[in-house]
N, C-alpha and C positions, 0 to 999 in steps of 0.2 A: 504494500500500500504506500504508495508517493502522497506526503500530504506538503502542499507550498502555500500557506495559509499566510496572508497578510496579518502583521502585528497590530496595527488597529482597527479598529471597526465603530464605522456608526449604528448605533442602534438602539432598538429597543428590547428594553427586559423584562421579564415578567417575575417580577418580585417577588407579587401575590401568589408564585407555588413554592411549595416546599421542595427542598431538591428530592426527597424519597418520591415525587408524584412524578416529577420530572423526570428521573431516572426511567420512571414506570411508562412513562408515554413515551422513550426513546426504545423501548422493544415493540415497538407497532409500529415508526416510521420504515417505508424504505429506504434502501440503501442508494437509490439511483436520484440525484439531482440533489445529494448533499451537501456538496464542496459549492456548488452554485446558489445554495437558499444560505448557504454559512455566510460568500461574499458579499449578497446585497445589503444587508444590514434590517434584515427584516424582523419580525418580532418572535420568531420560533430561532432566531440565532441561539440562545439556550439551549434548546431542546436537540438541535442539529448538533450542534460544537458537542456536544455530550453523548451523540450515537456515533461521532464522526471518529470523537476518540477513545470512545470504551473499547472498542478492540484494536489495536493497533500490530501492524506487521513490519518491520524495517530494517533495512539492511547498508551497508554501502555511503550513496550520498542519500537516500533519503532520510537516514536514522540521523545525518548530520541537521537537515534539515528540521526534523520532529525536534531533536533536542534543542535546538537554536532558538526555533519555535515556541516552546513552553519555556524556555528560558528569558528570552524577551519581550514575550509577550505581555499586554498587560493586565489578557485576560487571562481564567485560570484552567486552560486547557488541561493540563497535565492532573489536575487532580478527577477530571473525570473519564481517565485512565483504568480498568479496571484490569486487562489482559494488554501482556506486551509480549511479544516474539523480536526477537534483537539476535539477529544474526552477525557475529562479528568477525568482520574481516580486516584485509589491511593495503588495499586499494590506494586509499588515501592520506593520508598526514598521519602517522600513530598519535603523536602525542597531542592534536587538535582532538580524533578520536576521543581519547580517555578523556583531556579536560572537560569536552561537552559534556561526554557521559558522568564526569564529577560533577560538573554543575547542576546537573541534570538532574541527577535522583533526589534531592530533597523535594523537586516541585513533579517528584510521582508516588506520593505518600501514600497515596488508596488503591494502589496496583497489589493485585490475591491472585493475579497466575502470572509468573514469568518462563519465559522459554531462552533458553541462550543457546545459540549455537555457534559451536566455535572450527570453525573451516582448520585441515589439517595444515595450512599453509602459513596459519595464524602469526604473526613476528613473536620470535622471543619477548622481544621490550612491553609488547600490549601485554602478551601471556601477562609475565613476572608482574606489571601495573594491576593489572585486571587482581593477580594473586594475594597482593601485597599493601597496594597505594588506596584502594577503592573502601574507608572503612568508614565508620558514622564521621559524616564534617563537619567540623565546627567552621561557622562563619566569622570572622574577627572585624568584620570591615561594618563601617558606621549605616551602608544601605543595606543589611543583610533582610535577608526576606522570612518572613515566618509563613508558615500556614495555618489559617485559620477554615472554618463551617462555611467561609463565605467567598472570600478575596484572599487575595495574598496584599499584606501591606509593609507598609518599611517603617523597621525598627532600628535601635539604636544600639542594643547588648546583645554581645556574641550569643551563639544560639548553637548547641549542637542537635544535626539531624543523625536520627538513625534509618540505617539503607531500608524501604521496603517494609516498612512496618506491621502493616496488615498482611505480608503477603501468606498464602493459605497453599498454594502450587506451587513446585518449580521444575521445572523441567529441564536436566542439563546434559548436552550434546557437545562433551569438550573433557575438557582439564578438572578434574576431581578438585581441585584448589581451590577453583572458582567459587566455590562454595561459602569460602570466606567472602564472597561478595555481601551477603547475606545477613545484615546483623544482628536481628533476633530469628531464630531459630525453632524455638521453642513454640511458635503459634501454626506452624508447619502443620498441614495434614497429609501430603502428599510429595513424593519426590519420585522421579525417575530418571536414571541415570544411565545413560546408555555406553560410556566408555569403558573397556572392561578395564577391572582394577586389579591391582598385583598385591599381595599382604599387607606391604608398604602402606598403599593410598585405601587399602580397606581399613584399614586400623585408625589413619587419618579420618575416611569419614566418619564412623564410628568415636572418634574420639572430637569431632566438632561437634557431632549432633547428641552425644550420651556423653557431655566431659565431665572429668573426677570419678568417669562409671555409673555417674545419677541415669538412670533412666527416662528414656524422651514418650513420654505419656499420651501427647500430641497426634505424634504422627500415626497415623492411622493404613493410609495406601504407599508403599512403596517397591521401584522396580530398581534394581540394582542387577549390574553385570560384573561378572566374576572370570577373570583368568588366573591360575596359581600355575607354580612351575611345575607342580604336582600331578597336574591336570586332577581329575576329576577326584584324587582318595581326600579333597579338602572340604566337599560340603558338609560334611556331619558336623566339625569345628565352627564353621560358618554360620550354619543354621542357629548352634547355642548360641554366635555371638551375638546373633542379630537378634534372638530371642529374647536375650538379658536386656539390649539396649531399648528396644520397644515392644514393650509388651503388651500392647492394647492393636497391634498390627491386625487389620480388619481381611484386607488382600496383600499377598505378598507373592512378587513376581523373581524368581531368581534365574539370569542367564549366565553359563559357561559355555563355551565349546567343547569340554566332555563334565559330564556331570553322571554319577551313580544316583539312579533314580532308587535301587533298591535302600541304597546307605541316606538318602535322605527321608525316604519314607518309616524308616526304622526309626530315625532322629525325633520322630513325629509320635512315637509311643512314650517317650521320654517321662518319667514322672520326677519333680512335678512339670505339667507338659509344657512343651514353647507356644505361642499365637495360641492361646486361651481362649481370643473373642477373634481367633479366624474364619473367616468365610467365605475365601477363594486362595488358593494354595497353587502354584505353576510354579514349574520347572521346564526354562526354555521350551515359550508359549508358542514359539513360528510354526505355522503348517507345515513350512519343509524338513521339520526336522524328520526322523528315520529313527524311531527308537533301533538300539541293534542288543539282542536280548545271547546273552553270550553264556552257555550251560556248563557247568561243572559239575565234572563226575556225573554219579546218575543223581542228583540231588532233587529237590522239590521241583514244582515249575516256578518259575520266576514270579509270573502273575500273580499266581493264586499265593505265593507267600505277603507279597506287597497286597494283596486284598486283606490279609490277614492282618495287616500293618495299619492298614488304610482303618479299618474296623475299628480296631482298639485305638486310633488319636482320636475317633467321630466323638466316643464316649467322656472323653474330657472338651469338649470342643461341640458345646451344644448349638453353634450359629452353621455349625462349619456343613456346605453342601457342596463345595465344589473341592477336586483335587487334580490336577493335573502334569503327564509326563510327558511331553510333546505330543505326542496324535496322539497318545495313551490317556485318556481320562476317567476319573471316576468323579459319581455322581452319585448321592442316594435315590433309592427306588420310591416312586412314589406308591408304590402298590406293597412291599412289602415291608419296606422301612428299611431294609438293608442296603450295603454299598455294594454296586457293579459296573460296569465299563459300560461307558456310553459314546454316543460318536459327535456329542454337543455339551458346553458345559453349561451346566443348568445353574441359575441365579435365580432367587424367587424376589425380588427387592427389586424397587421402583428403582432406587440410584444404580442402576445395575451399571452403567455405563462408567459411572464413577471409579469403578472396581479396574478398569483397567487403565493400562497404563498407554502414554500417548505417542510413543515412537518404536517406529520397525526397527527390526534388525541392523549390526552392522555388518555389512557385506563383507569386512576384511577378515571376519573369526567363519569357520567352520563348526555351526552345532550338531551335535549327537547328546542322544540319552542312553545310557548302557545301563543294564541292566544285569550285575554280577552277583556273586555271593560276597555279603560285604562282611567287616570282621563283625564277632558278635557284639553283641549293645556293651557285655564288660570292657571287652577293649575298647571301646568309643568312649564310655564313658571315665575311663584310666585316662584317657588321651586327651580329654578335656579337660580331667584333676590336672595333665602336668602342664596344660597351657595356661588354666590357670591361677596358676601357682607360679607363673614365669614373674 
């Protein structure tokens, strides 16, 4: 979305609504002849300026533009900002880039979904900025701007802002870091994360979003991808840790490029259990994955052990109705009440859409779900006393 909105306008405003009524009549207008009722300075300029930039997408020179825009402007576009998609690259000036984007984010305080995506080409200097420089700003200078329910006005005493206040989504397609863009945390219901991480930058995230180990209560939906050097003997560790750090996780999405579906469904019997109040459970969700179900010796069948698995987590886990191994799912039965293999994952909740997570695969990892004899729960559960205890 290109938006090249003139910084002043004549017009008229309507006072006399409240912004909640306002907000509510900008999900009926359309989208087609906005940017033209925005310019003539007509009396729905409210109501347009407000649908025009509740979702906003940018990239490039347009995001230079957007930001420029609610930075100078001197009305208060940017606060009716609700969803932002910032795709960042490095086309143009870096360090013009980041200062707009510093200026920028105190006057996007009411933004609850953001999207970053960060191109593999990205400069070192933005990365490291982006990682480092980007944290609540204080303003020092005699015009700094506050945000107020109404206008933005000029005040006289430093002011510090925090990044993102309200935000409720994030969506990150880049560098694990970035995260520290972020500066509260803790109102978070939803993350996903599509670059795979190494022990290194999972421990990181884990330690931004659960630090000191307090657990993050918050977050509810998250999708996290996982590479370890190990390949797949790591998700059983994984699963605890992400257990401990949130434990009110409603849907949890976990991608590897190999992943033991057996050893994470066994993680799932655990007592006392992990995702207490889960209700959609995936392991590398793509269509194209190929579980490859690989037998040993003449032992059980793989399936029906992982049914058995599947069974006994439902029991501590009274919300829980979906579970998923790539094209492998289970669902409970609505006729018998037990768990079986379906070829659809079943959600019975209005916010069903909610549950999932908002980006595809990345094309450079090959996924698979194996399905092996994995070690028994005493050993997994040894293996988790000695981690931690590290």
């Amino acid at each position: 979305m290109t938006l090249s909105v003139p910084f002043r306008f004549n017009k008229t405003s309507l006072p006399c609504l409240a912004n909640e009524l306002l907000d509510e009549i900008t999900r009926y207008l359309p989208r087609r002849d906005q940017h033209a009722l925005l310019c003539t300075g007509w009396a729905l300029h409210d109501v347009v300026s407000r649908q025009l930039y509740r979702d906003v997408s940018v990239y490039d020179s347009s995001a230079k533009r957007f930001f420029k825009t609610i930075i100078e402007s001197t009305e208060s576009y940017g606060t009716y900002t609700k969803e932002l998609q910032y795709t960042v690259s490095t086309n143009n000036d870096v360090s013009i880039t980041h200062a707009l984007l510093r200026r920028a984010v105190p006057f996007l305080a009411n933004v609850e979904s953001l999207t970053m995506i960060m191109r593999t080409q990205l400069s070192p200097f933005l990365k490291y900025m982006l990682r480092y420089s980007v944290h609540p700003i204080q303003s020092t200078y005699a015009d700094a701007i506050r945000l107020d329910d109404k206008r933005l006005r000029v005040v006289d005493s430093p002011i510090t802002f925090c990044n993102f206040p309200k935000l409720k989504k994030f969506n990150l397609h880049g560098d694990i870091k970035v995260i520290r863009f972020i500066s509260i945390k803790s109102v978070l219901v939803k993350i996903c994360l599509t670059e795979a991480m190494d022990d290194d930058s999972f421990t990181f995230f884990l330690n931004e979003m659960a630090p000191t180990g307090t657990p993050n209560t918050s977050l509810s939906i998250l999708c996290i991808t996982l590479q370890f050097v190990e390949s797949y003997s790591r998700i059983g560790t994984s699963l605890y840790r992400l257990g401990n750090a949130f434990p009110n996780i409603k849907s949890l999405t976990v991608r590897s490029p190999k992943l033991d579906a057996l050893e994470a469904s066994l993680m799932l019997t655990l007592d006392p259990p992990l995702f207490r109040e889960a209700r959609l459970l995936q392991f590398n969700d793509w269509t194209i994955t190929t579980p490859v179900i690989i037998p040993v010796g003449s032992g059980p069948d793989h399936l029906k052990v992982q049914g058995i698995h599947i069974t006994k987590a439902a029991e501590s886990r009274r919300n829980l109705v979906s579970v998923n191994f790539g094209m492998i799912k289970w669902a409970k039965s609505v006729y018998s009440g037990g768990w079986e293999q379906t070829n659809k994952i079943c959600v019975d909740s209005g916010d069903d859409d909610e549950l999932y997570p908002d980006f595809d695969k990345d094309s450079s990892l090959f996924w698979d779900v194996l399905y092996i004899n994995p070690e028994p729960l005493s050993v997994l559960q040894a293996s988790i006393a000695r981690y931690s205890n590290r």
